[in-house]
LUMNU-45175 format. One record per residue (C-alpha): residue in one letter; x, y, z. Coordinates in steps of 0.1 Angstrom, whole numbers, plus 2048, in hexadecimal, padded with zeros to 3 digits. Each point is the difference from the previous one (the first is absolute). Layout:
N
+------+-----+-----+-----+
: resn :  xx :  yy :  zz :
+------+-----+-----+-----+
:    A :   X :   Y :   Z :
...
+------+-----+-----+-----+
// end
This chain:
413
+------+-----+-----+-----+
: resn :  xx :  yy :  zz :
+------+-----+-----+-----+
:    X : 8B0 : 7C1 : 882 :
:    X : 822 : 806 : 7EB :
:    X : 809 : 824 : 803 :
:    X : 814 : 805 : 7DB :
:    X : 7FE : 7F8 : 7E0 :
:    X : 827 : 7F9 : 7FF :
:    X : 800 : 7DD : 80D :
:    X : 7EF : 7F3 : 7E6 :
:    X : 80D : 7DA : 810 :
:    X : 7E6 : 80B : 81C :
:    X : 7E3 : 80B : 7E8 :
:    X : 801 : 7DC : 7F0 :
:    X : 7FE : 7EE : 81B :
:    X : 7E3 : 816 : 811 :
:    X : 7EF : 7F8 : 7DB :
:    X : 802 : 7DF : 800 :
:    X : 7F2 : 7FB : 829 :
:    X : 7E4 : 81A : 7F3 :
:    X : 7F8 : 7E8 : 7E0 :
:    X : 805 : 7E0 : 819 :
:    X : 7E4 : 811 : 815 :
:    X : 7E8 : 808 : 7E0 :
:    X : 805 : 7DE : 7F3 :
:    X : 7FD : 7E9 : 81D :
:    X : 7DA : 7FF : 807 :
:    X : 7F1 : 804 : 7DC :
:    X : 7F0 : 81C : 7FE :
:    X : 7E2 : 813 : 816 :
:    X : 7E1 : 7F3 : 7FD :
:    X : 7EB : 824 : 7F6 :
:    X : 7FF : 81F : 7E9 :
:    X : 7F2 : 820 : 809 :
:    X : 7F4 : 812 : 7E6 :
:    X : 7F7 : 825 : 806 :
:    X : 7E1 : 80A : 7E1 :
:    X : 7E9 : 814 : 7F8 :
:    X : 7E6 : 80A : 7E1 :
:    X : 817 : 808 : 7DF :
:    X : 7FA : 826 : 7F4 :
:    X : 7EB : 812 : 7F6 :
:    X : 7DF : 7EC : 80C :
:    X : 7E4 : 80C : 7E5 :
:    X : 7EA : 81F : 80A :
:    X : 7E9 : 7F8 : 815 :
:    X : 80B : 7E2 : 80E :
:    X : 803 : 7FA : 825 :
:    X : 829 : 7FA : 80A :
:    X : 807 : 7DF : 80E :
:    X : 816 : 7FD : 81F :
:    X : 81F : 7F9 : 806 :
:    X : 809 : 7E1 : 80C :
:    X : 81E : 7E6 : 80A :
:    X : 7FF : 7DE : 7EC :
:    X : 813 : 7E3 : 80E :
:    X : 80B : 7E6 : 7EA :
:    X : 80E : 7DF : 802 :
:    X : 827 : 7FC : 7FD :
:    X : 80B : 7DD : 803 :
:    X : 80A : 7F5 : 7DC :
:    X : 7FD : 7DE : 80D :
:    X : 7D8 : 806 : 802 :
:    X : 7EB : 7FC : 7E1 :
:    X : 7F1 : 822 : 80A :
:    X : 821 : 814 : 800 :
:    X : 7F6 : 824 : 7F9 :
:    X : 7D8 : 7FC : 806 :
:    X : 7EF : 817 : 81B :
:    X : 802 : 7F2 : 820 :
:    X : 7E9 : 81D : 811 :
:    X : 7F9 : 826 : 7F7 :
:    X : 7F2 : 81B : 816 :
:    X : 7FB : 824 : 7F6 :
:    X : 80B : 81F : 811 :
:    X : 7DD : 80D : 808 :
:    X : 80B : 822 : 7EB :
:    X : 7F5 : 806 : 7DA :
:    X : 823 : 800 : 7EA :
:    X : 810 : 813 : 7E8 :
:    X : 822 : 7F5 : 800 :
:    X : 80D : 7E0 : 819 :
:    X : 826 : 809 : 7FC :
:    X : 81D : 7FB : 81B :
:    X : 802 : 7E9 : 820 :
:    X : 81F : 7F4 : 813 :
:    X : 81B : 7FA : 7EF :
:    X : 800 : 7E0 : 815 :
:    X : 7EC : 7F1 : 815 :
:    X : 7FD : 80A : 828 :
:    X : 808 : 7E5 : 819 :
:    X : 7E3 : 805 : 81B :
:    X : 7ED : 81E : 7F5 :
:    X : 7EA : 80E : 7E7 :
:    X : 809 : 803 : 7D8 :
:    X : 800 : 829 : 7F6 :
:    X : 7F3 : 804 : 7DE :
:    X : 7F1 : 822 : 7EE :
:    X : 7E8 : 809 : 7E6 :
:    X : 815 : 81A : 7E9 :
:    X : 7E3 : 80F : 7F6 :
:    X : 7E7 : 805 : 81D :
:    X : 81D : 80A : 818 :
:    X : 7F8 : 7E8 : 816 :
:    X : 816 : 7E2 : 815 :
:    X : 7F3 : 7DF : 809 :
:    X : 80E : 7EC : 81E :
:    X : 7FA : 7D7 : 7F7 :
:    X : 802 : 7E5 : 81D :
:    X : 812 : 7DE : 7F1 :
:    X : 804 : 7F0 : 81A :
:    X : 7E9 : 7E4 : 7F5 :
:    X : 806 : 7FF : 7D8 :
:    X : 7DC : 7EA : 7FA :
:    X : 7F2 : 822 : 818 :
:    X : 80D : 822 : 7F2 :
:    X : 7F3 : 81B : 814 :
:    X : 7FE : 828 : 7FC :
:    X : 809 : 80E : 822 :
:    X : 7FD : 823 : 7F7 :
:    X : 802 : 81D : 7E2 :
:    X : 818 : 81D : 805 :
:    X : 7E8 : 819 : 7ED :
:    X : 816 : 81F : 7FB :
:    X : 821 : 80C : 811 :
:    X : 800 : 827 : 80B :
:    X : 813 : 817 : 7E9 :
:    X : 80B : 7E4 : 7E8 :
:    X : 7EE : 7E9 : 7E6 :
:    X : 805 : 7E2 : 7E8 :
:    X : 812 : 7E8 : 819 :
:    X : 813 : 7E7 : 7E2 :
:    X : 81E : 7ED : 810 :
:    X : 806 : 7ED : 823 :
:    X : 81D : 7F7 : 81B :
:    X : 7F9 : 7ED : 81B :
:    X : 81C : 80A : 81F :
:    X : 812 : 7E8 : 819 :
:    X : 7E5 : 80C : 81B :
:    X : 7E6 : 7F5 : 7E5 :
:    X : 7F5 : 826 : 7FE :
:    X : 7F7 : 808 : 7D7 :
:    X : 810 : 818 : 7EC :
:    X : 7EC : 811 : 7E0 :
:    X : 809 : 813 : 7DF :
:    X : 7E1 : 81F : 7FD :
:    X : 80A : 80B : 7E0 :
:    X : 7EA : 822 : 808 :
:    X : 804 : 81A : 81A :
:    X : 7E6 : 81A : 808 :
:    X : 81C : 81F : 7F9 :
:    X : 7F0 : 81E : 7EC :
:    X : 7F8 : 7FA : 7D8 :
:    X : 825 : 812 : 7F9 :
:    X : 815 : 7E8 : 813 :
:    X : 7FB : 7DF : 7EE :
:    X : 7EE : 7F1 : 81A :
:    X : 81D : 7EB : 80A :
:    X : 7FB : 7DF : 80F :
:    X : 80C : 7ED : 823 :
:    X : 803 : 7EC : 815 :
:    X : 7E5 : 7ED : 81C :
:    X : 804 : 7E9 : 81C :
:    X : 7EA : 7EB : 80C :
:    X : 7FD : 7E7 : 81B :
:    X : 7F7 : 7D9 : 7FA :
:    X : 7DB : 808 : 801 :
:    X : 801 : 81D : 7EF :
:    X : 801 : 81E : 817 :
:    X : 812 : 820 : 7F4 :
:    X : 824 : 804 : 80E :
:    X : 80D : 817 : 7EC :
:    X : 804 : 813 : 7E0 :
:    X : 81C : 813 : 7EC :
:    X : 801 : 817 : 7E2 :
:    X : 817 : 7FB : 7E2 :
:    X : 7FD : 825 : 7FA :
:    X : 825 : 80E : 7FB :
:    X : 807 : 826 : 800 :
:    X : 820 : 7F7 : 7EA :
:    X : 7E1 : 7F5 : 7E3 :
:    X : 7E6 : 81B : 808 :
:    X : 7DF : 7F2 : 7ED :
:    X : 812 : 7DD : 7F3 :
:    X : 7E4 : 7EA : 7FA :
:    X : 80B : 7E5 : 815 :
:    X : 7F1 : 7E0 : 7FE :
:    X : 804 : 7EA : 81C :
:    X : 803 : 7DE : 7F1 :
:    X : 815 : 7E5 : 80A :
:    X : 811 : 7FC : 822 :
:    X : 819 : 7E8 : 810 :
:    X : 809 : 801 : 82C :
:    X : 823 : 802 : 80C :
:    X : 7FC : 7F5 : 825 :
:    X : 81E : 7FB : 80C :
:    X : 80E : 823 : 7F4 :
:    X : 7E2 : 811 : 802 :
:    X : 7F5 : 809 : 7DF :
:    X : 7E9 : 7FF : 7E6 :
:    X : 7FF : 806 : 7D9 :
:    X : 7E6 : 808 : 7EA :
:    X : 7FB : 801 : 7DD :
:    X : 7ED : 81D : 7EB :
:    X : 7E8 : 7F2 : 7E1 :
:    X : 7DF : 80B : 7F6 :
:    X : 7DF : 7E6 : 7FE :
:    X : 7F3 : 816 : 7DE :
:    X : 80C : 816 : 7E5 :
:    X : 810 : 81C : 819 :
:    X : 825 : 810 : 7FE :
:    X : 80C : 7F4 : 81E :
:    X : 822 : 807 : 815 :
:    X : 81B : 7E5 : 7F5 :
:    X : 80C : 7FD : 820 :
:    X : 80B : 7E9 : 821 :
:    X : 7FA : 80B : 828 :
:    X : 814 : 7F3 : 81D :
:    X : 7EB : 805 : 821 :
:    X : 809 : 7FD : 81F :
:    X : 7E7 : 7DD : 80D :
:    X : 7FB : 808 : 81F :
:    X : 7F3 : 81F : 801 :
:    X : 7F5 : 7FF : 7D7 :
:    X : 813 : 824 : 7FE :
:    X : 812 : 803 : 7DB :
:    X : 821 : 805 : 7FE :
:    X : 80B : 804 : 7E1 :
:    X : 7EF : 7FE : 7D6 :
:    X : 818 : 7F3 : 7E7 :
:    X : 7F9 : 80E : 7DB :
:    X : 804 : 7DF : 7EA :
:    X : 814 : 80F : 7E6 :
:    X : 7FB : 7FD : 7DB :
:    X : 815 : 7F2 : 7E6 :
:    X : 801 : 812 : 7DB :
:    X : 7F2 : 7E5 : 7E8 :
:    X : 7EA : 7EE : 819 :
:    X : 7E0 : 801 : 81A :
:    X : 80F : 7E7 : 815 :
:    X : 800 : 816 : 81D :
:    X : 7D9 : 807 : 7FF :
:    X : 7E6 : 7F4 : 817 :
:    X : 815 : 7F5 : 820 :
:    X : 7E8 : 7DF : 808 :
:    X : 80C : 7E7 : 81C :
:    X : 81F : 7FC : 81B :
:    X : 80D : 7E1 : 80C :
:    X : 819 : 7FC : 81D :
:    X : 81E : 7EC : 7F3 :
:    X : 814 : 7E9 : 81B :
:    X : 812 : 815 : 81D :
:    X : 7E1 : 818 : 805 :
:    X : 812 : 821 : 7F1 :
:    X : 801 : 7FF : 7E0 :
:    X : 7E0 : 7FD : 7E8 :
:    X : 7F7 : 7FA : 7D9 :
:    X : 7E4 : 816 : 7F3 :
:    X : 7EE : 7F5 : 7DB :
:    X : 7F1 : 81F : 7EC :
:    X : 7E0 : 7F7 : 7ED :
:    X : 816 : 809 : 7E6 :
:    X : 815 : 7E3 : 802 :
:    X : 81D : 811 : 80F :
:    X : 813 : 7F4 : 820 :
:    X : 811 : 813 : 81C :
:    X : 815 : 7FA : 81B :
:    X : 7F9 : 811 : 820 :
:    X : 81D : 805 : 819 :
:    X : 808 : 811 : 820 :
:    X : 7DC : 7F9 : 810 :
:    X : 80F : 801 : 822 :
:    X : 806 : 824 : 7FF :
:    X : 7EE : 823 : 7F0 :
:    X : 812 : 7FD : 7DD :
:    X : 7F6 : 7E3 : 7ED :
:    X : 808 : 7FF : 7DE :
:    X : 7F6 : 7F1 : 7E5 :
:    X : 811 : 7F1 : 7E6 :
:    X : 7F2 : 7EF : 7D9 :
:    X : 811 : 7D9 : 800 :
:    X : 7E7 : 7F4 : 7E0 :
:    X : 7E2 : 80B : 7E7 :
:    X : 7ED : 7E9 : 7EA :
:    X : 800 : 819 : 7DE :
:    X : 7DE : 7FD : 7F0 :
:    X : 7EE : 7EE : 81D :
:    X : 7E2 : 80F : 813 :
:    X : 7EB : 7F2 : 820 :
:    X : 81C : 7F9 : 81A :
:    X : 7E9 : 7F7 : 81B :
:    X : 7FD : 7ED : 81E :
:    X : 81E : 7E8 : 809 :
:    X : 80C : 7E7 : 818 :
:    X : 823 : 7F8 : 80B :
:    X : 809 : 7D8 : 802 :
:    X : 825 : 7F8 : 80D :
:    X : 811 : 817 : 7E8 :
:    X : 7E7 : 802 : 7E5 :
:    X : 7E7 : 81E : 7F8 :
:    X : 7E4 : 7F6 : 7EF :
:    X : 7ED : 819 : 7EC :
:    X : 7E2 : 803 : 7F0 :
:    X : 7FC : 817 : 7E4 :
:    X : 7DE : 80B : 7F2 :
:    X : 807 : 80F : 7E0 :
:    X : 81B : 7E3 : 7F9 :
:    X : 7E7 : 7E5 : 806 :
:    X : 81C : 7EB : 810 :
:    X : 812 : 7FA : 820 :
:    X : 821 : 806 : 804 :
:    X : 817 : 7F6 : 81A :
:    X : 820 : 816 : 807 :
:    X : 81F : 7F0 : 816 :
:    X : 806 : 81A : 819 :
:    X : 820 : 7EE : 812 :
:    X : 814 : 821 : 7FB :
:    X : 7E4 : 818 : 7FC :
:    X : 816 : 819 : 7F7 :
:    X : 7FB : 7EB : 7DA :
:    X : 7E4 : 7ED : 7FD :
:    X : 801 : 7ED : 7E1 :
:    X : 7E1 : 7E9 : 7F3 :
:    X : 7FE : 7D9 : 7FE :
:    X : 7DE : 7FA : 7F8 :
:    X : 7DF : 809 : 7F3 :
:    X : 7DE : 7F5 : 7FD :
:    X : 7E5 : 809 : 7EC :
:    X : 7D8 : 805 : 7FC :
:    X : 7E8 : 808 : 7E9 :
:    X : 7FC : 81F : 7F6 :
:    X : 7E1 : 805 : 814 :
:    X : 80B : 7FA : 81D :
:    X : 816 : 81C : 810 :
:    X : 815 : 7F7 : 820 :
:    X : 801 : 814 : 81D :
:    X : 7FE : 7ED : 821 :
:    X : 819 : 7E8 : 80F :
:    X : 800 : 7EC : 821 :
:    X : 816 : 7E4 : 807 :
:    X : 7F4 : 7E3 : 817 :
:    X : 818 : 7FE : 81E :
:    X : 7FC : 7DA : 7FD :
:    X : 804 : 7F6 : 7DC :
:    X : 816 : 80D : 7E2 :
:    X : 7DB : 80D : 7F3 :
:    X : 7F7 : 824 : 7F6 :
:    X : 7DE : 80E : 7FA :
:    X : 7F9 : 817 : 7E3 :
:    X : 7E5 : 819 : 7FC :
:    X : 7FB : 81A : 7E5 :
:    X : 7FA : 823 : 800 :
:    X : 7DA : 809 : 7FC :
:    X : 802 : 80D : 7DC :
:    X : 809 : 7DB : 7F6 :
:    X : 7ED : 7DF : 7FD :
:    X : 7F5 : 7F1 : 827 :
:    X : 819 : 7E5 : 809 :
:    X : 811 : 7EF : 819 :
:    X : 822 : 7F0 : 7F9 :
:    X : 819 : 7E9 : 812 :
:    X : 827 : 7FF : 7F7 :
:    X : 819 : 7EF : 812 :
:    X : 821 : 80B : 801 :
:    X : 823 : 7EB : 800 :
:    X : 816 : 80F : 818 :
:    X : 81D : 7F4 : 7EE :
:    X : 800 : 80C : 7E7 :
:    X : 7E4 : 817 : 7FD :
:    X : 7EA : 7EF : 7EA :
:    X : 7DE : 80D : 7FE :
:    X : 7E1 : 7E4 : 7F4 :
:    X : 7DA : 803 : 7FF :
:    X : 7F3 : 7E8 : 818 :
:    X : 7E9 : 7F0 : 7E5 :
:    X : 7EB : 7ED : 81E :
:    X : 7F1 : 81B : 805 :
:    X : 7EA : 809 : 7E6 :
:    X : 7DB : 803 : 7F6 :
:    X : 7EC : 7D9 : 7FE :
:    X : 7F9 : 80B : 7DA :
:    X : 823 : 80F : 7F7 :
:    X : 821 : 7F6 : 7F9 :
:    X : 80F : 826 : 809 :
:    X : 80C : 806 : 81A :
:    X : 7EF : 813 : 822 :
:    X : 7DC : 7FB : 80A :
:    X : 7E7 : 81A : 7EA :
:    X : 7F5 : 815 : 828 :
:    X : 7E5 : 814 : 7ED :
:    X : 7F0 : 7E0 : 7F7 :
:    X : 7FE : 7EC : 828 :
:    X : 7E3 : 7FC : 813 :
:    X : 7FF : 812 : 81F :
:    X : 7EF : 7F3 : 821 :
:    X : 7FB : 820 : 80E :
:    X : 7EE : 80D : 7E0 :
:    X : 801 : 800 : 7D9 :
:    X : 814 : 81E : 7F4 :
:    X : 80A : 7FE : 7DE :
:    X : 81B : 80F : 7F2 :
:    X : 817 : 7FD : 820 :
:    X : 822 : 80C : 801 :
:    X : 81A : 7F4 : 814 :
:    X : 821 : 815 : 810 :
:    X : 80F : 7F8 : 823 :
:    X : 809 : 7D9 : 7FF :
:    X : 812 : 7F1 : 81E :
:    X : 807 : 7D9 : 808 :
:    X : 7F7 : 7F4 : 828 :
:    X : 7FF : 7F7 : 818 :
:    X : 803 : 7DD : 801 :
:    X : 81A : 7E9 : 7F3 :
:    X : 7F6 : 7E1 : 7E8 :
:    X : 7FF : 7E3 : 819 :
+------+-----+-----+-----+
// end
């Protein structure tokens, strides 16, 4: 792995072996699609379940983007929301329902023969599991963004481990006596294993005043270190809603995306005093989401914007924008996944928008973003296939909403 960002002759030739590898067998053959019933379901009406919907991902098939095979997760839904951020070579898929606190662990082994292995019903002390890392010794690591402190704290968030079949390892508390009763939010969270760290992100899932602000944990023992107040800039709200961490090449330094559409530069990992520095903000925009990093690309989908933007982050101490791709102004972007065998990206939207599921495919050259316009509805020339309107094997649910979306396992043959 290159260790710095200062030989950028290195980081171009590790980005065009990484595109070689995405490019040379096509594509992979599946999509998993994480769903459940679209709120609120009408009074008196039983919830559906959710379930994992696997559809067909070969463009060279006239069936590109039909359901393959669905199977529900034998709990009532209120809000299918997170899984992986990729997919786990060898063990089960972690996903949550936001809503009814619970975890789900998904066997994928056999993509035509999804399984639920087991649901994770509660963790003690702690609630709302939302984001997912898997570690090198394929243990899980979850975001709670709830802890169990008394009603004057904040009820900070934390941190859980699990093992690969879902057994409780270990938990830690984002409470900080240096922000006595900060509403901490644990949201977003990227691993550091090779220096032993973690980060998290602070954002709320409603209407709440939340703490703007990042934690560096120690991984191995989930103790936190230090909380970094994102600081404010007169004129803007850039700075609010911390929402998701990526690792940038080297493993010590990291880029964190408010939902506010600012951008920060997180240094120093390795030891107790990160800091945190503002390298870009998007004035105006709203809905900074959910990205994914390709070569030197980060690709991000913003609800409010109803676009996609892509930022090159070769010197992320300035990233500067090369592309942008819209949507209607339905359909609000939030989730993005890249396949790890293709230049293809799958879009879904946040659940206060229309219930879609879109393909882009990015040029690595030059950072080019396109609607893969394959992949559509049989009836539509718009791009994405219409999720709310599929029909299920496992059972009808109308209405469904997708959110977690990963490519696998296998390569296009």
């Amino acid at each position: 792995m290159t260790r710095t960002w200062l030989r950028p002759w290195i980081v171009l030739i590790g980005a065009a072996i990484a595109v070689g590898c995405r490019h040379s067998n096509g594509g992979s053959r599946y999509l998993y699609v994480w769903a459940g019933p679209t709120m609120p379901i009408p009074a008196g009406a039983p919830s559906p379940d959710d379930f994992i919907a696997v559809l067909n991902a070969n463009p060279a098939d006239s069936d590109y983007g039909r359901p393959v095979t669905s199977i529900d997760a034998g709990f009532h839904g209120l809000m299918a929301h997170h899984t992986e951020y990729t997919l786990p070579a060898g063990h089960p898929l972690f996903v949550n329902d936001f809503a009814t606190r619970q975890i789900a662990l998904i066997d994928l082994a056999d993509p035509l023969k999804p399984r639920m292995v087991r649901r994770i019903d509660s963790v003690p002390g702690f609630g709302s599991p939302h984001s997912f890392r898997r570690l090198p010794s394929g243990n899980v690591i979850a975001t709670l963004q709830f802890g169990g402190a008394p009603r004057d704290s904040g009820h900070p968030g934390g941190l859980a481990e699990f093992d690969p079949a879902g057994g409780l390892v270990r938990t830690g508390s984002g409470a900080d006596p240096a922000f006595p009763g900060a509403h901490i939010r644990t949201y977003g969270l990227e691993i550091f294993p090779t220096i032993d760290r973690a980060l998290t992100t602070s954002a709320p899932m409603n209407d709440e005043h939340t703490a703007d602000v990042i934690q560096l944990w120690r991984l191995s023992d989930l103790r936190l270190l230090r909380t970094i107040a994102i600081e404010g800039v007169t004129g803007d709200s850039a700075g609010r809603h911390p929402f998701e961490v990526r690792a940038l090449r080297g493993d010590t330094t990291a880029l964190v995306n408010t939902y506010a559409c600012g951008f920060y530069l997180l240094t120093g990992l390795a030891g107790d005093q990160p800091r945190a520095t503002r390298v870009y903000a998007m004035p105006g925009r709203n809905g900074c989401s959910v990205p994914v990093i390709l070569g030197h690309y980060w690709v991000m989908p913003i609800a409010y914007d109803h676009s996609v933007a892509v930022l090159d982050i070769a010197d992320p101490a300035h990233p500067s924008e090369v592309s942008r791709l819209t949507t209607d102004t339905a359909f609000n972007p939030h989730w993005s996944s890249a396949d790890p065998l293709s230049d293809r990206i799958v879009i879904t939207g946040q659940d206060d928008g229309t219930s879609r599921v879109l393909i882009a495919r990015l040029d690595e050259k030059t950072g080019r973003l396109t609607w893969d316009m394959r992949f559509h509805d049989a009836a539509s020339s718009q791009p994405g296939i219409a999720f709310a309107a599929l029909k299920w094997q496992h059972a009808p649910i109308a209405n469904a909403m997708p959110h977690g979306a990963l490519f696998g396992p296998a390569p296009v043959k």
